[in-house]
BAGU-289711 format. One line per field, with one value per atom (N, C-alpha, C, O): residue number from 1; x, y, z; atom name. Coordinates in nm, 2 decimals, padded with zeros to 4 digits. Example, Ala and Ser with C-alpha at 12.3 -4.5 7.8 and 13.67 -1.06 7.14 Angstrom:
2
pos = 1 / 1 / 1 / 1 / 2 / 2 / 2 / 2;
xx = 01.32 / 01.23 / 01.32 / 01.42 / 01.28 / 01.37 / 01.29 / 01.34;
yy = -00.57 / -00.45 / -00.33 / -00.33 / -00.22 / -00.11 / 00.00 / 00.11;
zz = 00.78 / 00.78 / 00.78 / 00.85 / 00.71 / 00.71 / 00.79 / 00.80;
site = N / CA / C / O / N / CA / C / O;
//
This chain:
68
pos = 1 / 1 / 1 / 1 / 2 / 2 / 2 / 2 / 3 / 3 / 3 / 3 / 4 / 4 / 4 / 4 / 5 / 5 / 5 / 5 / 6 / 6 / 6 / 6 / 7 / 7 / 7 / 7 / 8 / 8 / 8 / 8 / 9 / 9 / 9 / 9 / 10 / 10 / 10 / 10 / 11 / 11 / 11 / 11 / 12 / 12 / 12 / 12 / 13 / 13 / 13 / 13 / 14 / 14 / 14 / 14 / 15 / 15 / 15 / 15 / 16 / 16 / 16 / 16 / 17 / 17 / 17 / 17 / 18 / 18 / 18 / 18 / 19 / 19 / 19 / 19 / 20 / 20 / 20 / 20 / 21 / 21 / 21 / 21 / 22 / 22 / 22 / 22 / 23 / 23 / 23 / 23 / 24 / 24 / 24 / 24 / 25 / 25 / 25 / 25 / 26 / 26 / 26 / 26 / 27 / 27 / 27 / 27 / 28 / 28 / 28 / 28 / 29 / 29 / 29 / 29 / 30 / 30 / 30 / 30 / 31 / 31 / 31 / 31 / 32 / 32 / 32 / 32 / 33 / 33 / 33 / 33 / 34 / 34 / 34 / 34 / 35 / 35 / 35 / 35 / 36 / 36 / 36 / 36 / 37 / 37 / 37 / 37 / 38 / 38 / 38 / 38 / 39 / 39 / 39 / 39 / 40 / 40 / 40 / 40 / 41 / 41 / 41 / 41 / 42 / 42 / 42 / 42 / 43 / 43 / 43 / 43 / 44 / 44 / 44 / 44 / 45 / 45 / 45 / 45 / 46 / 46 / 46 / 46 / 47 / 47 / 47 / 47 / 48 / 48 / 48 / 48 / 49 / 49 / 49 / 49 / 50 / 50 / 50 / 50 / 51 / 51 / 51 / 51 / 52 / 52 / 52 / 52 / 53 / 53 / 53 / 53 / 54 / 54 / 54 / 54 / 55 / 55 / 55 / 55 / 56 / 56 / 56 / 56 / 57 / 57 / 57 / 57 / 58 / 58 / 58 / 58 / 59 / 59 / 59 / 59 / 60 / 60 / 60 / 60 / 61 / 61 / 61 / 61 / 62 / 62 / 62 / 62 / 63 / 63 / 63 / 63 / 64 / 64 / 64 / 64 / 65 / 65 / 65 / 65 / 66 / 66 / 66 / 66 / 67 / 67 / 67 / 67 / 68 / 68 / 68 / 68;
xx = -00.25 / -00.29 / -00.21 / -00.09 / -00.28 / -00.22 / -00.17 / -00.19 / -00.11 / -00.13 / -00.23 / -00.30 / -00.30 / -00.43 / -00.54 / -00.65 / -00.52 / -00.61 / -00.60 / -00.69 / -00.44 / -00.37 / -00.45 / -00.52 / -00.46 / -00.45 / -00.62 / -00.66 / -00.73 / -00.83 / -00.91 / -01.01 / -00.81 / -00.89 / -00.86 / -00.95 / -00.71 / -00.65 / -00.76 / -00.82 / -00.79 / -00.91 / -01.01 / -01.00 / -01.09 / -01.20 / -01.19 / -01.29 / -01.06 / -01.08 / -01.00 / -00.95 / -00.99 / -00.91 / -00.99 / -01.11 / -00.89 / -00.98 / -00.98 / -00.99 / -00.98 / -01.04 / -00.90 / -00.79 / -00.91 / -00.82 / -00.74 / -00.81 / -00.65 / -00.53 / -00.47 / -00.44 / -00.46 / -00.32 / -00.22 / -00.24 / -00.12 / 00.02 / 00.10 / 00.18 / 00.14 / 00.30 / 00.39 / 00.37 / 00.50 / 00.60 / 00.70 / 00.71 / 00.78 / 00.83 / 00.97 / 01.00 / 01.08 / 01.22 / 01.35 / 01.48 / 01.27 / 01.41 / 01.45 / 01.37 / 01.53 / 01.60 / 01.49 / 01.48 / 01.40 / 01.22 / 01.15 / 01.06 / 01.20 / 01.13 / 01.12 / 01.04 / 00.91 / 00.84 / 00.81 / 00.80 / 00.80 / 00.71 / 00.55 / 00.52 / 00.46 / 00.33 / 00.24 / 00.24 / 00.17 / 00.12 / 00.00 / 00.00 / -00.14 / -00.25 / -00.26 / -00.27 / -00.26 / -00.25 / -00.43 / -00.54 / -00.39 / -00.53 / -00.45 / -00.36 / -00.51 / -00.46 / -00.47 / -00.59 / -00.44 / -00.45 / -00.45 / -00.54 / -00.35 / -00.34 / -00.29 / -00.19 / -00.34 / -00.30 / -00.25 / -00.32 / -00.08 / -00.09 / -00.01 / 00.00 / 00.03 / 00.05 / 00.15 / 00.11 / 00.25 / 00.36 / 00.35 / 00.36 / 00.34 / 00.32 / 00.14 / 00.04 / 00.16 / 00.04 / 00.11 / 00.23 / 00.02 / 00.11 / 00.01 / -00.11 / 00.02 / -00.08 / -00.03 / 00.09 / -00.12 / -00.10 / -00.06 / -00.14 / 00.07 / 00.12 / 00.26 / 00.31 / 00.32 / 00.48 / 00.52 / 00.64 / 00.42 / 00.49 / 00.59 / 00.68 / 00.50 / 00.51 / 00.46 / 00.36 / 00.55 / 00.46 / 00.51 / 00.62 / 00.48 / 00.50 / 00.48 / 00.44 / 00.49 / 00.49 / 00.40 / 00.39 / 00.31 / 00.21 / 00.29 / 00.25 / 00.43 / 00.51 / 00.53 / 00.54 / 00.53 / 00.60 / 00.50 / 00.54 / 00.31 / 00.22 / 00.24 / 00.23 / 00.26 / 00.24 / 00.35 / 00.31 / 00.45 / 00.60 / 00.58 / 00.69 / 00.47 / 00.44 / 00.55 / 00.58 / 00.61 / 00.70 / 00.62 / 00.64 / 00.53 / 00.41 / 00.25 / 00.18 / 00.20 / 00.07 / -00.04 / -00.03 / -00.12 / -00.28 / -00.35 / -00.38 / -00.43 / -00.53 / -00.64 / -00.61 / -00.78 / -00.84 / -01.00 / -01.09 / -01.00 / -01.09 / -01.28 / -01.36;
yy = 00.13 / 00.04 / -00.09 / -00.08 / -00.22 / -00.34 / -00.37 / -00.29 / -00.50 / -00.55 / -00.60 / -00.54 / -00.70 / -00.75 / -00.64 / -00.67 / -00.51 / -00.39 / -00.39 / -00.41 / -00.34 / -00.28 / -00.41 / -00.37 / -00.52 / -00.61 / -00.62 / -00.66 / -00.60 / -00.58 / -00.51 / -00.52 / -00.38 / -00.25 / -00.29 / -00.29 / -00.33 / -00.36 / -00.42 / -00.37 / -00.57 / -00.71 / -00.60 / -00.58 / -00.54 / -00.49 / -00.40 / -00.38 / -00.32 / -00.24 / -00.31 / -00.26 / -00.47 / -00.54 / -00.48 / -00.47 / -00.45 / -00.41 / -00.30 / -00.27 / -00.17 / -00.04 / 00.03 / -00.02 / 00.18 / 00.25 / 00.31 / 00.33 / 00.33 / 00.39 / 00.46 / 00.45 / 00.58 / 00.66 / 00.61 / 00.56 / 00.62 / 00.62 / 00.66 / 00.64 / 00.73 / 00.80 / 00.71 / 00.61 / 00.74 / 00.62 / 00.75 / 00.85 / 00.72 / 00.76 / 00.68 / 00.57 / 00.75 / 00.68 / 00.77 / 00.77 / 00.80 / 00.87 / 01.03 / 01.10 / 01.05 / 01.22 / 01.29 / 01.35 / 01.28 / 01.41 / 01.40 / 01.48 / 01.29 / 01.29 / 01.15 / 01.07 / 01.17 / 01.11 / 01.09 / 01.16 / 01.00 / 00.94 / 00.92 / 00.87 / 00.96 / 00.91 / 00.92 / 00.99 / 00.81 / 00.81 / 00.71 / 00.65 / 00.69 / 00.60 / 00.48 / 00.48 / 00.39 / 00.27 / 00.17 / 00.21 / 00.05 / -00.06 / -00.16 / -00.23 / -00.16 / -00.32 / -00.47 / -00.50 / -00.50 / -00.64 / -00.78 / -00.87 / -00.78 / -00.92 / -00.90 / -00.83 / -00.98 / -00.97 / -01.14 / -01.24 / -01.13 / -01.26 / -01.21 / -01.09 / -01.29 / -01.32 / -01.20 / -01.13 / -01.15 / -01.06 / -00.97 / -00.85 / -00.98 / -00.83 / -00.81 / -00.89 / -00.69 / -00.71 / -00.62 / -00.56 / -00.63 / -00.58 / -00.51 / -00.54 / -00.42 / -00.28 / -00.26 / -00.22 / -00.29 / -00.26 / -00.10 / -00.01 / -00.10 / 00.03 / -00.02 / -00.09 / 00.00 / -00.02 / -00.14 / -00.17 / -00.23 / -00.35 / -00.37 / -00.44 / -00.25 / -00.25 / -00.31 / -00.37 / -00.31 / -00.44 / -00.40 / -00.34 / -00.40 / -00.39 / -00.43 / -00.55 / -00.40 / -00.49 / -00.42 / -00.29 / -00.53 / -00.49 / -00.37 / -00.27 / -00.43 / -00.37 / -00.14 / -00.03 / -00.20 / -00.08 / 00.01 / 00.10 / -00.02 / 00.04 / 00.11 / 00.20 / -00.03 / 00.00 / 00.10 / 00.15 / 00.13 / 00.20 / 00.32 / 00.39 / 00.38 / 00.46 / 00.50 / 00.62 / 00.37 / 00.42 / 00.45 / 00.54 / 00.37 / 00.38 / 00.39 / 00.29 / 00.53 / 00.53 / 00.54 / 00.58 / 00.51 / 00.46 / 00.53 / 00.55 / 00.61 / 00.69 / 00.60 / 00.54 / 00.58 / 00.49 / 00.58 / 00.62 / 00.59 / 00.68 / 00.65 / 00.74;
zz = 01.48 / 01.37 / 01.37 / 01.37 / 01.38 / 01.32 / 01.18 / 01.08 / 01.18 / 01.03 / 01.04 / 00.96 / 01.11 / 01.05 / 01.07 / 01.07 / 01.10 / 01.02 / 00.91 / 00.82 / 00.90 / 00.71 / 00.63 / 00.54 / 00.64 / 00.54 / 00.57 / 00.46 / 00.65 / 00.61 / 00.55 / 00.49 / 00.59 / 00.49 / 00.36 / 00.27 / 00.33 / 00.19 / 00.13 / 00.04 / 00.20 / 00.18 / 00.11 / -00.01 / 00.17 / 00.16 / 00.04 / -00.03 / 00.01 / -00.13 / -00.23 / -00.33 / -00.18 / -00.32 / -00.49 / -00.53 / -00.55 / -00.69 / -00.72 / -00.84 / -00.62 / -00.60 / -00.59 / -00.56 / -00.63 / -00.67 / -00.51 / -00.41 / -00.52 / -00.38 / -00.46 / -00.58 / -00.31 / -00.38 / -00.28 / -00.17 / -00.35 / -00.23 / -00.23 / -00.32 / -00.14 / -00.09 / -00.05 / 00.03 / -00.11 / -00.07 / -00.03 / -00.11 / 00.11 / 00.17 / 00.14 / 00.20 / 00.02 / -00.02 / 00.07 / 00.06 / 00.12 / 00.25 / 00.21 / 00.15 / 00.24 / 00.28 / 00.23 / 00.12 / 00.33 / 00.29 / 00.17 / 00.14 / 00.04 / -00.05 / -00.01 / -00.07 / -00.16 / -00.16 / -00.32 / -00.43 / -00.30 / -00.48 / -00.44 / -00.33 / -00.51 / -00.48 / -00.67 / -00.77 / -00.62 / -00.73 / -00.70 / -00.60 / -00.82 / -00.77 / -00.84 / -00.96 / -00.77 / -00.81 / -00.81 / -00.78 / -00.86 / -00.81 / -00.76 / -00.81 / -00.62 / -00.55 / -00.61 / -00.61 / -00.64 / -00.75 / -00.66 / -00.66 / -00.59 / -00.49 / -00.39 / -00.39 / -00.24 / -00.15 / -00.07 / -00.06 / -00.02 / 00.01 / 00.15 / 00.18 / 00.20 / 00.39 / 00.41 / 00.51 / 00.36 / 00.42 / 00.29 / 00.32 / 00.14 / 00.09 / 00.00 / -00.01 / -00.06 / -00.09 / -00.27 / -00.28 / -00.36 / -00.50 / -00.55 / -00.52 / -00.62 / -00.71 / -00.81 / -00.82 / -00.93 / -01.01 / -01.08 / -01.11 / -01.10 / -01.16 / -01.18 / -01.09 / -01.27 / -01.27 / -01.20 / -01.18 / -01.15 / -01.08 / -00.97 / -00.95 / -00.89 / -00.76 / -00.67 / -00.69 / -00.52 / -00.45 / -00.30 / -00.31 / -00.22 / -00.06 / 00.04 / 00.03 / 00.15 / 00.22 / 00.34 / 00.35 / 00.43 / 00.51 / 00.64 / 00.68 / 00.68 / 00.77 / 00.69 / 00.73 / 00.60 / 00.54 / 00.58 / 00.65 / 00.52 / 00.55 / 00.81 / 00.90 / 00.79 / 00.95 / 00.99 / 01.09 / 00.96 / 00.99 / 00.89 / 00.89 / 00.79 / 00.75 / 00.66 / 00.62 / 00.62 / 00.50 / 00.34 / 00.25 / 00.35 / 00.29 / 00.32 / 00.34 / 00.32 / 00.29 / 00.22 / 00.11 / 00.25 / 00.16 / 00.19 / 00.30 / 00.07 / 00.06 / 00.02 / -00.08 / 00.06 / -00.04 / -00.09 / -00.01 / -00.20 / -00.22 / -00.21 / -00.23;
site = N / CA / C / O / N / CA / C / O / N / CA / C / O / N / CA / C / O / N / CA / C / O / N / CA / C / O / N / CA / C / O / N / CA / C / O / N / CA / C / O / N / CA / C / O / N / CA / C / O / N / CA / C / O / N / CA / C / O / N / CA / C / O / N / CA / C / O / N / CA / C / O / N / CA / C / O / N / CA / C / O / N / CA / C / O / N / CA / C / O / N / CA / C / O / N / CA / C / O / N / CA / C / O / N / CA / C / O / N / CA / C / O / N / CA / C / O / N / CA / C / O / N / CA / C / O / N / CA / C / O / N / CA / C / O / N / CA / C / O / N / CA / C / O / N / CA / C / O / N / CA / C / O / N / CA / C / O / N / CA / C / O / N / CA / C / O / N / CA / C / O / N / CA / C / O / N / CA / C / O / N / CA / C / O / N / CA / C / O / N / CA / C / O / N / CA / C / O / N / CA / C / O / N / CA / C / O / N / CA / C / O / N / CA / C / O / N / CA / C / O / N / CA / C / O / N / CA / C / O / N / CA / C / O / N / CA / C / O / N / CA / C / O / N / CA / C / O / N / CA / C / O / N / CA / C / O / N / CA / C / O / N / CA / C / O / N / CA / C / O / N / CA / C / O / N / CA / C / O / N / CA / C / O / N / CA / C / O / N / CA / C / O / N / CA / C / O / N / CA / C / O / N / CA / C / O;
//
């Protein structure tokens, strides 16, 4: 997978509900489902708790995207 995949699929379900696993180190994970809200050149932001990430993160699988 690229980033200009990550950020097309992103493109394509702007608005639409994700889950995500966030991978915060020593084998735990936080996940919870968010809505993608805006996407700009290096992160992209989802609405929940005002969280935001980064295209890299998705590619290095520190974060994953479920899209339903």
């Amino acid at each position: 997978m690229t980033i200009e995949k990550i950020k097309e699929n992103l493109n394509e379900n702007l608005g639409n509900k994700v889950r995500i696993v966030f991978n915060i180190g020593r084998n735990k994970t936080e996940e919870f489902e968010a809505i993608i809200k805006e996407l700009y050149n290096f992160i992209f932001i989802v609405e929940t708790e005002n969280k935001s990430f980064t295209y890299s993160d998705v590619l290095t699988q520190t974060v994953e995207l479920h899209f339903d």
